[in-house]
N, C-alpha and C positions, 0 to 999 in steps of 0.2 A: 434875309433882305436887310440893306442897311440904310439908313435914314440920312438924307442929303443935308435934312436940315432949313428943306426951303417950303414953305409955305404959300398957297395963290388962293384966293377967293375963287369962286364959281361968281359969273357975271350975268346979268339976266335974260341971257341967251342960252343959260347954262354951258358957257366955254372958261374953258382955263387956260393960261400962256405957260407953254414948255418954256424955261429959261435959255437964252441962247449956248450959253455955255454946257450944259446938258444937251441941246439937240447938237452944237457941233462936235460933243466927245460922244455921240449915238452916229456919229451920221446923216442926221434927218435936216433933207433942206424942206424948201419950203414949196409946198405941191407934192412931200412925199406920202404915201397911205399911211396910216397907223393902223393896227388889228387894236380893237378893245379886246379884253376877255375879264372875264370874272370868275373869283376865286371866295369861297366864304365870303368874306367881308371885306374883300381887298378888289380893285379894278386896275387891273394889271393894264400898258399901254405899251404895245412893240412895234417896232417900225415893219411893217409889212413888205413884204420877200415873196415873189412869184414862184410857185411850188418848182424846188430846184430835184425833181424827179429822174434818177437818172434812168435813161432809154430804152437799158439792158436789163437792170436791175429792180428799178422798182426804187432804191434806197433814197433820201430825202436825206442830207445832211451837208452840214458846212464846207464841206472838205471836194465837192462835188465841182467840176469846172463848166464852164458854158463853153461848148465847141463851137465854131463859125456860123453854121446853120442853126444855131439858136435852142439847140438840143443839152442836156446834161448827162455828163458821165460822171460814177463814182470810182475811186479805184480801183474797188473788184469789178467794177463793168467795165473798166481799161483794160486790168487782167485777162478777165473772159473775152473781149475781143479780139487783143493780142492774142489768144492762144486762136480765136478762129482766124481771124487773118495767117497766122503760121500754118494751118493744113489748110487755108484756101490755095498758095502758090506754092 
């Protein structure tokens, strides 16, 4: 983990300001979710991603595309369809 360097107080709401320059090299606008999590002694903060699960598969990873119906496929679940679609017709 590397250190940005930047420093925020906690305010008496207990909230902290993401810096804008960090949310827009994260992507994060503004109304987007964060996932907390914790770690030993560390509070980990990621911008929250709707489980991109693909259909066929099962697999969960980056690499995964959103199809028009609002479904996920991962490459080997492309694969394995493409081979069923080919002994469907």
């Amino acid at each position: 983990m590397k250190s940005l360097g930047i420093v925020r107080k906690v305010d008496h709401l207990g909230r902290i300001v993401i810096p804008k320059e960090l949310r827009n090299s994260m992507s994060i606008d503004q109304g987007d979710p964060i996932e907390i999590f914790v770690e030993d002694d560390r509070i980990i903060l990621r911008k929250y991603q709707v489980n991109r699960a693909c259909f066929i598969t099962g697999d969960v990873m980056d690499e995964n595309k959103q199809l028009s119906n609002g479904l996920y496929i991962s490459p080997r679940g492309a694969k394995i369809l493409i081979e069923q679609l080919k002994d469907f017709t």
